[in-house]
C-alpha positions in Angstrom: 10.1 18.5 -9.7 10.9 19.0 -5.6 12.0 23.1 -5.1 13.3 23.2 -1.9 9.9 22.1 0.4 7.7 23.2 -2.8 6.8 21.1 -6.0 5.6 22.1 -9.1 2.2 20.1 -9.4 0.1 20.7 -13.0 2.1 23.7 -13.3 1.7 25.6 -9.8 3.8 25.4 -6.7 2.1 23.4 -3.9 4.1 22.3 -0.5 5.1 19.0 0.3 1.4 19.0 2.9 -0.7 20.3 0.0 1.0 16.9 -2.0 0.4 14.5 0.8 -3.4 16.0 0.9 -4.0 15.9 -2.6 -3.1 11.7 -2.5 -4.1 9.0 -1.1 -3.7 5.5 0.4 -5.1 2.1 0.0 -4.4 -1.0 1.3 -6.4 -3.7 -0.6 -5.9 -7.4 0.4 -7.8 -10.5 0.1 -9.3 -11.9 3.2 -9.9 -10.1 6.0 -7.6 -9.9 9.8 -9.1 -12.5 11.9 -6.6 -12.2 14.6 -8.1 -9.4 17.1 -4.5 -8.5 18.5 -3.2 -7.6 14.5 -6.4 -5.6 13.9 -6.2 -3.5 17.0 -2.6 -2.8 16.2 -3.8 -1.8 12.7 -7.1 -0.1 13.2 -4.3 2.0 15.6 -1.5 2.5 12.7 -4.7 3.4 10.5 -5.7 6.4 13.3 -2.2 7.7 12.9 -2.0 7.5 9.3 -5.1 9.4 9.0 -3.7 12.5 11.1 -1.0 12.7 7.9 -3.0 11.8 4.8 -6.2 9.7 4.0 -5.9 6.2 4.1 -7.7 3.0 4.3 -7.9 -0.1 4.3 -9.7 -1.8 1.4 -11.0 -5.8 1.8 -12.4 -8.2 -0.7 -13.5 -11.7 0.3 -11.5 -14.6 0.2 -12.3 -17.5 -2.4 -14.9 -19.9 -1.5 -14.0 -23.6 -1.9 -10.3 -22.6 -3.2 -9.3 -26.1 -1.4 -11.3 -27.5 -4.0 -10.0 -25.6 -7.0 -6.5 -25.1 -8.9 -4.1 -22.5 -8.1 -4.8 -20.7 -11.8 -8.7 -20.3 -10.8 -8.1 -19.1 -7.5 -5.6 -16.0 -8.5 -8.1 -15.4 -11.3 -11.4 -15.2 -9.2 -9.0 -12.9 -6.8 -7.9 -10.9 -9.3 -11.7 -10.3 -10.6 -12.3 -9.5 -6.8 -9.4 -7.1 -6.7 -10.0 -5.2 -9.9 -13.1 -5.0 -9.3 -12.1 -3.0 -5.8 -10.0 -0.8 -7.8 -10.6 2.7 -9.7 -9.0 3.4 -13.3 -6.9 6.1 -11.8 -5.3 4.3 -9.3 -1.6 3.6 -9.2 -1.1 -0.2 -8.0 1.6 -1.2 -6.2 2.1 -5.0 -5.3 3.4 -5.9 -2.6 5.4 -9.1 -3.7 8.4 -11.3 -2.4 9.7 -10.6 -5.8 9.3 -6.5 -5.8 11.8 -4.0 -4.8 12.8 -3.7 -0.8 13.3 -0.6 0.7 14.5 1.0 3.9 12.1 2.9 5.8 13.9 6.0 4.9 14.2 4.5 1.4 10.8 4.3 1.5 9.7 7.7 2.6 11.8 8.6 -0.3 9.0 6.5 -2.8 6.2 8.0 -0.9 7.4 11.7 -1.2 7.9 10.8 -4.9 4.8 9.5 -5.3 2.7 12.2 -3.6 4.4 14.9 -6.4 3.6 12.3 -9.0 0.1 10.3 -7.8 -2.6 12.8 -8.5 -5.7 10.4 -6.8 -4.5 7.1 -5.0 -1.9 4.8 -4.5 -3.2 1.8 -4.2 -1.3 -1.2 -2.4 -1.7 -4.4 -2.6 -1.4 -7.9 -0.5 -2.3 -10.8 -2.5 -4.0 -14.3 -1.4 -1.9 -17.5 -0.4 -0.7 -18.4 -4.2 0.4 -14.5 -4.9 -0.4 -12.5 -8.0 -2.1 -13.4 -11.7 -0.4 -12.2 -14.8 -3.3 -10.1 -14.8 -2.5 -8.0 -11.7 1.7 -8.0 -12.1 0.2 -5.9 -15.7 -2.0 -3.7 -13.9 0.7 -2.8 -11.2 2.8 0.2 -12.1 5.4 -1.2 -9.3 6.4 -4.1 -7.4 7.9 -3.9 -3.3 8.7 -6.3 -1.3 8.7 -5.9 3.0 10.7 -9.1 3.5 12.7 -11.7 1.6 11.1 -13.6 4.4 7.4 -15.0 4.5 4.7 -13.4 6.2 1.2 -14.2 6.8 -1.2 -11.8 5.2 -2.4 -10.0 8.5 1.2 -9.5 9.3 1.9 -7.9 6.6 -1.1 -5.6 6.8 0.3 -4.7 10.5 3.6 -4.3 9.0 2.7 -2.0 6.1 0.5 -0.1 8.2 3.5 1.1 10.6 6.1 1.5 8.1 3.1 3.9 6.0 3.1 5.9 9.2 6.7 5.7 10.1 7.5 6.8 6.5 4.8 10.0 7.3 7.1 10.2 10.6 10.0 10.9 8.4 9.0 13.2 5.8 7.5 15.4 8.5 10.7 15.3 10.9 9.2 13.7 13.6 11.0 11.8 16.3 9.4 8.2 15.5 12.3 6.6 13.9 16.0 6.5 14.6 19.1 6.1 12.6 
């Protein structure tokens, strides 16, 4: 429950900065960011994100020989990889063409929501080239989507990563993003 800038957490009062420090942030994604340019603009985002709360980014190895093997096999050996990468306790989030879009303010709005709500991690996730397995979309406790438009995966790493820290722009009042 949000009291003014306070929230009642496990029954005491804690700001919204005592929130955003008790949570963090993962992004986990399949297959690393090749292209130097999109990991210098991330590894940046990632500096900023850090001053607000603790994030990082969280990679498990593409699928060897997927050329070779159906689409079914290939989101199930992912999905091992990406479970495997994940802690009980998290709260997944997948970040899927078929989820929910936001606005950045809408989405500062989900962040602040979760922070009162999230007690260890929020864990996002970018899937391989075929998307999800039934296994994951059950594991997920929410589905957003950036785009109705198609991305490539270290795009949409780049893209997360500044609308994290424009949404931490936002809740703290800063003069990042305009109306």
């Amino acid at each position: 429950m949000v009291i003014g800038t306070l929230f009642v957490f496990e029954d005491q009062f804690i700001s919204i900065n005592e929130a955003i420090i008790a949570m963090k942030i993962g992004l986990l994604s399949v297959g690393k960011t090749d292209n130097k340019h999109f990991a210098r603009i991330i590894e940046d985002y990632t500096k900023k994100i850090n001053y607000y709360l603790p994030f990082e980014m969280i990679y498990v190895p593409d699928v060897k020989n997927r050329g070779r093997l159906p689409t079914t096999e290939i989101k199930k050996a992912e999905e091992e990889k990406l479970l495997a990468a994940m802690h009980p306790s998290d709260q997944v989030v997948l970040l899927d063409d078929k989820g929910k879009q936001l606005d950045s303010p809408g989405f500062s709005v989900y962040l602040e929501k979760k922070m009162i709500s999230v007690p260890k991690r929020l864990l996002f996730i970018v899937g391989g080239p075929y998307g999800f397995s039934p296994g994951l979309y059950n594991r997920a406790t929410d589905r957003l989507s950036l785009s109705p438009m198609t991305f490539t995966h270290e795009m949409v790493r780049m893209i997360f990563a500044e609308q994290l820290y424009r949404a931490m722009t936002i809740l703290n009042n800063e003069p990042y993003h305009h109306e």
